[in-house]
C-alpha positions as CSV (number, residue, x, y, z in Angstrom):
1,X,0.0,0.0,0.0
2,X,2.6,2.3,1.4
3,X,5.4,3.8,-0.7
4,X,7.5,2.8,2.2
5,X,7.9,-0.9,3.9
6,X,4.6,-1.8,5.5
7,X,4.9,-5.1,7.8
8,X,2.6,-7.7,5.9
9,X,0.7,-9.1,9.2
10,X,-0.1,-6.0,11.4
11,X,1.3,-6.5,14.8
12,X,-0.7,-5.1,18.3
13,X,-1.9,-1.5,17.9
14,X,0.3,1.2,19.0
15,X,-1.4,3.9,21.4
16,X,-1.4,6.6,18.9
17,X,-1.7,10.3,19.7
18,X,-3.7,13.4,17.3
19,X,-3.1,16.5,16.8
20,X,-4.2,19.6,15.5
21,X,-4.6,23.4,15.2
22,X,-7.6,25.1,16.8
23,X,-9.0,26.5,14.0
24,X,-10.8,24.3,11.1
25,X,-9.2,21.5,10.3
26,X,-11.0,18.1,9.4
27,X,-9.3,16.2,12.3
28,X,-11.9,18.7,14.6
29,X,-14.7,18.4,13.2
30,X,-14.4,15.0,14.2
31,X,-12.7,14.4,17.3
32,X,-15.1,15.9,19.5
33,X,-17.9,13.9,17.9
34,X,-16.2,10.1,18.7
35,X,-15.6,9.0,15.0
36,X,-12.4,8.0,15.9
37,X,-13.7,5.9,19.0
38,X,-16.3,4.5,16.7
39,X,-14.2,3.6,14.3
40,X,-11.8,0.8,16.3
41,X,-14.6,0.1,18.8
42,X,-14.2,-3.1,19.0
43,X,-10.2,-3.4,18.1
44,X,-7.3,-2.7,20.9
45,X,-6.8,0.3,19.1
46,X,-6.5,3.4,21.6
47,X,-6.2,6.8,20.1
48,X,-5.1,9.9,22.6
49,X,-5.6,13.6,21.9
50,X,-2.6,16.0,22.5
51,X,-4.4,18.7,22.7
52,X,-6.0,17.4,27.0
53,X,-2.6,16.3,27.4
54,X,0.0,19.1,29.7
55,X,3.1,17.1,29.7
56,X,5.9,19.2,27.8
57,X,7.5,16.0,25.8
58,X,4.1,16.0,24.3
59,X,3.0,19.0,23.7
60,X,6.9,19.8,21.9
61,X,6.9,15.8,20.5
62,X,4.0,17.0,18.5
63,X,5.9,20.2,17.1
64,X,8.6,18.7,15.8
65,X,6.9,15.0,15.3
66,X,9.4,13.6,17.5
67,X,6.1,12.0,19.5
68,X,5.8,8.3,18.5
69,X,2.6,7.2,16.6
70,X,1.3,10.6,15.7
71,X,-0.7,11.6,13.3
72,X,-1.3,15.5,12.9
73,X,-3.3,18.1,11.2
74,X,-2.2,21.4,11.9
75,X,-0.2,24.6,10.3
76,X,2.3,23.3,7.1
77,X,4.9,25.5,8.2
78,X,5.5,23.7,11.5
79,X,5.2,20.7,9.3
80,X,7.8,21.5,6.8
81,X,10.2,22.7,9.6
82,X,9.4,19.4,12.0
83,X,10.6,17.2,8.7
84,X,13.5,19.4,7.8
85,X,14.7,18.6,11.4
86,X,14.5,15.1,11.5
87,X,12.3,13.5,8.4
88,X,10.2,11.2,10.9
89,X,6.8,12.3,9.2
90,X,5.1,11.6,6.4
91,X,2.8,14.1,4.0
92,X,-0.3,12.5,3.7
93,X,-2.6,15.0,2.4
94,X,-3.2,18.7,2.2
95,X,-5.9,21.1,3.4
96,X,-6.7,25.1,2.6
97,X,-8.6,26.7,5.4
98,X,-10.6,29.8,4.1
99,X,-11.5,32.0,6.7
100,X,-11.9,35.7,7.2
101,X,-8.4,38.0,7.8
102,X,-9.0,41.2,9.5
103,X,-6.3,44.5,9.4
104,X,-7.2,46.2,12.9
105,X,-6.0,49.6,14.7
106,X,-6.8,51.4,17.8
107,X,-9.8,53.4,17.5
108,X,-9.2,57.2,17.0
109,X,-6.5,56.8,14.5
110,X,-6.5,58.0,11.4
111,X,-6.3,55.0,9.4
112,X,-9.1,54.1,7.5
113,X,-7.7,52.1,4.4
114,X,-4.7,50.0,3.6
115,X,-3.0,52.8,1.7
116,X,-2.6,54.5,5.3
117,X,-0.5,51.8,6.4
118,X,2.5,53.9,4.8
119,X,4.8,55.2,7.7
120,X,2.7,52.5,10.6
121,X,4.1,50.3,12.8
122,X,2.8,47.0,12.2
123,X,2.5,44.2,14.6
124,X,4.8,41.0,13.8
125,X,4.3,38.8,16.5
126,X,7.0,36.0,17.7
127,X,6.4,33.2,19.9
128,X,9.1,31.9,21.8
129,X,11.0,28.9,20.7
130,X,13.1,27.9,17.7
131,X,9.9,28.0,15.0
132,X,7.4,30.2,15.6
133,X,4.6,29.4,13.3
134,X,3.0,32.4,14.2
135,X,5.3,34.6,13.0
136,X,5.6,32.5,9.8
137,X,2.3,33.1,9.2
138,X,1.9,37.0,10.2
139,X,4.4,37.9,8.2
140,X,2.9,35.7,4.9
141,X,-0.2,38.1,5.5
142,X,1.5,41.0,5.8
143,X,3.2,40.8,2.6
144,X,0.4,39.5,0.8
145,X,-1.2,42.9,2.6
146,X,1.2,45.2,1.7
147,X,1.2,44.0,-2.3
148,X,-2.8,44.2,-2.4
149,X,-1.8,47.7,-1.1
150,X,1.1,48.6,-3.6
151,X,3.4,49.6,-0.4
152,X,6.6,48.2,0.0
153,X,8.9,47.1,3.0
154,X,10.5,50.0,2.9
155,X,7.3,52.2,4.1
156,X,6.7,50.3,7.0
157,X,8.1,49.0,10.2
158,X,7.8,45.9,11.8
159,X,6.9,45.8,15.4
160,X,8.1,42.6,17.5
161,X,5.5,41.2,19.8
162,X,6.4,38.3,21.7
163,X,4.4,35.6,22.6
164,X,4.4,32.0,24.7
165,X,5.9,29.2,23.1
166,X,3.8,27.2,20.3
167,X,3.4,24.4,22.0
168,X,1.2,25.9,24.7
169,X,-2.2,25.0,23.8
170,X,-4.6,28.1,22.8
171,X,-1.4,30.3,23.8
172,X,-1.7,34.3,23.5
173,X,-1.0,35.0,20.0
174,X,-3.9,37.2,18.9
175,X,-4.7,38.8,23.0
176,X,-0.8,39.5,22.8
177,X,-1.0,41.7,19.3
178,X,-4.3,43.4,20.7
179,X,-2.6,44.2,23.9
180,X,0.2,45.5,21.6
181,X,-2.0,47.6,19.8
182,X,-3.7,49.1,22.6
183,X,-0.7,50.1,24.6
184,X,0.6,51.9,21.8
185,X,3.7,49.2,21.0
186,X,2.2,48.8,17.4
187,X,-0.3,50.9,15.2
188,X,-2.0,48.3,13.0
189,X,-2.1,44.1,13.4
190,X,-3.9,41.1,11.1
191,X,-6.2,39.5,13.0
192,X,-6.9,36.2,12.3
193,X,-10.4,34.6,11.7
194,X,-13.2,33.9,14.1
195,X,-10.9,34.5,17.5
196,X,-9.8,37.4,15.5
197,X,-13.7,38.5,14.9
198,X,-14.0,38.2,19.0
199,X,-11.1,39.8,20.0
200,X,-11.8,43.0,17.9
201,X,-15.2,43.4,19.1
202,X,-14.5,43.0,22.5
203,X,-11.7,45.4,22.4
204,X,-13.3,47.9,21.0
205,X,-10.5,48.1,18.0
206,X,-11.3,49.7,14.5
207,X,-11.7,47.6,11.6
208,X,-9.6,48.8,8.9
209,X,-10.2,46.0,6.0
210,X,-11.5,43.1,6.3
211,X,-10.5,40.1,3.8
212,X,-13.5,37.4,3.7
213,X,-13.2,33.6,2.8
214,X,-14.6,34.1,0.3
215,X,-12.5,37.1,-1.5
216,X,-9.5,34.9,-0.3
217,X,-10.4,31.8,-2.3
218,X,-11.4,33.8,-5.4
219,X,-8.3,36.2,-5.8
220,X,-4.8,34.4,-6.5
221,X,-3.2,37.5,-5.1
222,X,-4.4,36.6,-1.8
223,X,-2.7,33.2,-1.7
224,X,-0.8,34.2,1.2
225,X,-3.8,34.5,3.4
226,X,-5.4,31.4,3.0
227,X,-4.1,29.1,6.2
228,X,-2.6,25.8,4.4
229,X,-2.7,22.8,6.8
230,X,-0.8,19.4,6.4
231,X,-2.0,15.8,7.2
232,X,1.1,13.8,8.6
233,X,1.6,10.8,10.3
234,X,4.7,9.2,12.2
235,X,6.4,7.1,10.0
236,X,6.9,4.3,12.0
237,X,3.5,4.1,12.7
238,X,3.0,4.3,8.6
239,X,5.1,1.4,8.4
240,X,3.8,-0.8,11.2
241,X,0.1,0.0,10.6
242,X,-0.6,1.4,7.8
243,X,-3.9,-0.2,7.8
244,X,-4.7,2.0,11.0
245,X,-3.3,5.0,9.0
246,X,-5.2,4.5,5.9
247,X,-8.2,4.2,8.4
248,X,-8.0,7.2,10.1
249,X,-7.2,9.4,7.1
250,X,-10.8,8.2,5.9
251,X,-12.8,9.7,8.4
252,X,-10.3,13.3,7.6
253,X,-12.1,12.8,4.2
254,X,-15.8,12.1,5.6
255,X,-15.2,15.5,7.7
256,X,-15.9,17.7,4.6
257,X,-19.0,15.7,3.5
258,X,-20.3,15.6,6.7
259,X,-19.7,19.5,6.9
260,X,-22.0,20.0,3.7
261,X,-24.6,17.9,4.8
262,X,-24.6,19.4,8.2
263,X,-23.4,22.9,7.9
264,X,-25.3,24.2,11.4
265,X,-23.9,21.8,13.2
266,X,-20.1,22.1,11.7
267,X,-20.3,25.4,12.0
268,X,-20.9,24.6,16.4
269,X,-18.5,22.2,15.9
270,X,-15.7,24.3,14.2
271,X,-16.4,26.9,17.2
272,X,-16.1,24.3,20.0
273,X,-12.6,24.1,18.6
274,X,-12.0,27.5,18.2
275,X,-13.5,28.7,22.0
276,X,-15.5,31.2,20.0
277,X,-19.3,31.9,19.4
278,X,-21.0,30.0,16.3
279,X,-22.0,33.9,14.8
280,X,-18.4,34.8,14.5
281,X,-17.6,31.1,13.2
282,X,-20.5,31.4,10.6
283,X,-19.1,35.1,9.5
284,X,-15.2,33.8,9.4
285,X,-16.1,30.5,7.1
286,X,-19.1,32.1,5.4
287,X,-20.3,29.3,2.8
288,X,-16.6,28.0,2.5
289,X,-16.8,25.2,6.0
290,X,-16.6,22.2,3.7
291,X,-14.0,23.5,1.1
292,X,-12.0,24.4,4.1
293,X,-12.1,21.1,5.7
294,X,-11.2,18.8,2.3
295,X,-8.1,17.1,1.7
296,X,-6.2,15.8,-1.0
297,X,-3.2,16.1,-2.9
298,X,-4.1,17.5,-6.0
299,X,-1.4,19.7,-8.1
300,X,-2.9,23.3,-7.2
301,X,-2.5,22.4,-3.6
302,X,1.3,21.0,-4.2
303,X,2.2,24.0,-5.8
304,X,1.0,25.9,-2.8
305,X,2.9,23.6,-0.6
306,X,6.5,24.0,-2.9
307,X,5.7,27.9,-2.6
308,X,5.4,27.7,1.1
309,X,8.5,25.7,1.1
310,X,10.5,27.6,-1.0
311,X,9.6,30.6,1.1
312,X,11.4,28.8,4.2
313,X,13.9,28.1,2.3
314,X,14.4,31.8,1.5
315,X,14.3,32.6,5.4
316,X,16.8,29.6,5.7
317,X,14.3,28.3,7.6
318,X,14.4,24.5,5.9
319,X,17.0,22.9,4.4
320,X,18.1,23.2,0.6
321,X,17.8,19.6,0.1
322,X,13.8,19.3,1.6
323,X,11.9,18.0,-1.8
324,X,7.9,17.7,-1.0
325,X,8.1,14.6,-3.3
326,X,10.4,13.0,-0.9
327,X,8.4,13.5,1.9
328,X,4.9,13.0,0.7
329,X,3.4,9.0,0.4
330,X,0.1,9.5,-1.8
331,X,-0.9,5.8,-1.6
332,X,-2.2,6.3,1.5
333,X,-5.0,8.9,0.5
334,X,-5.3,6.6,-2.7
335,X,-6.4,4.0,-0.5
336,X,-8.8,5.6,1.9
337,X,-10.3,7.0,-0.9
338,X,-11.0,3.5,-2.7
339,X,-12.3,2.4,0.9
340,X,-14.7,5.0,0.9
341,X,-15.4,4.4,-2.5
342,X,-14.5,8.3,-3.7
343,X,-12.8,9.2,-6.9
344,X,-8.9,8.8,-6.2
């Protein structure tokens, strides 16, 4: 099945661990519902979330993919970097969240489009750590910002916020940049989807532009703003299990069905995992909940993976050598598809 060497008799499950970002991914939309329990109910098959677990190997194992038997769906920077480190994961598929980006200031000053950003301080915010992912994907924004705008580097400066290290789960990114903002350390900041929607009302902050899913998906220029996400599994557990793999990937691809059947209830579901209000989830997604949450491996969303390499590359952020090919075993979405009897 696999690419790699797959043992021919499966031996005893593994306890295997999952991960993932607290915005929309596929991997939410079903882990709070028990699909994963349902799926091995009645194997020796026991499946642990990161995410309720405070013990720092963990919550850094799953940064890096040093953590045995995990499979992850979360940022594709981290992703990138964690294989450039070690090459213990395995790309399995690819998903493009589509959700609203917001440009905010203080409120009195006198910015009121994106042109005013000339001469601003703008709020680059860095989590602690070796990687920050946050920063990673700030600063994508702010340059695809800035083009939309016509203003170069040169016309702005960057303000450094700092924030706790990734691996604390639902850390202080955004409350850090608004706290920024208000106490005068920075004059504009992105925002970023429905915690970004919250955080704006409730601090009273001026919206400047607002970027919707659906602008996002439609405009190429935007490319930089829509949050790419990457399915990857422990390759050890690839190679031991890849029957376990190929399962679990399947119900990733049922997520985005299950979404457009059910949009109400993916829409609670998608703010459950977010810690937000279903209004401001609705208004971040807008009609885009399922397109958001589907995976694959198609060539538009490689090419978006080779540009988001090559721009750690740039930073010298990943190493020269990291090929996507290399890293990326399609037979495994192949198979879950035929198992779900989808086109492959």
């Amino acid at each position: 099945m696999s690419k790699f060497h797959t043992s021919e008799q499966p031996g005893p499950a593994p306890l295997i661990w999952y991960a993932r970002c607290p915005t929309l991914t596929a991997m939410g939309l079903v882990a709070n519902r028990g699909v994963f329990q349902r799926e091995f109910l009645r194997e020796n098959v026991h499946l642990v979330s990161v995410r309720e677990n405070s013990t720092p190997s963990v919550r850094q194992g799953h940064l890096d993919h040093s953590l045995p038997n995990l499979i992850r769906e979360a940022d594709a920077a981290t992703a990138l970097w964690a294989h450039g480190q070690n090459e213990r994961s395995r790309l399995l598929a690819i998903g493009q969240t589509y959700h609203s980006v917001s440009v905010v200031t203080r409120p009195g000053q006198a910015i009121n489009g994106l042109r005013d950003l000339v001469g601003r301080r703008l709020s680059l915010i860095k989590e602690a750590g070796n990687f920050s992912p946050a920063q990673v994907r700030s600063l994508r924004a702010w340059e695809t910002v800035l083009d939309v705008a016509g203003i170069t580097k040169s016309d702005i400066e960057f303000a450094p916020v700092v924030a706790d290290h990734p691996s604390v789960p639902f850390g202080d990114v955004a409350r850090r940049e608004v706290e920024a903002l208000l106490g005068g350390q920075s004059d504009v900041a992105i925002l970023f989807g429905a915690k970004g929607l919250e955080l704006a009302r409730s601090a009273h902050l001026k919206e400047v532009h607002r970027f919707t899913a659906e602008e996002i998906r439609s405009h190429p220029r935007l490319a930089g703003l829509v949050e790419l996400r990457a399915v990857t599994v422990d390759h050890v557990l690839l190679e031991g299990r890849a029957d376990i793999v190929t399962r679990l990937l399947g119900n990733l691809i049922e997520a985005a069905h299950w979404a457009e059947a059910f949009p109400k209830e993916a829409i609670k579901q998608a703010a459950i995992e977010g810690k937000v209000e279903s209004d401001d989830a609705a208004t971040a997604y807008g009609d885009l909940l399922g397109a958001s949450a589907k995976l694959g491996l198609e060539p538009e969303r490689l090419a978006a993976m080779e540009d988001l390499q090559n721009w750690l590359k740039h930073r010298h952020l990943l190493p020269e050598h990291h090929q996507i090919a290399a890293w990326t075993d399609p037979s495994v979405l192949q198979a879950a598809k035929q198992n779900l009897n989808v086109e492959a």
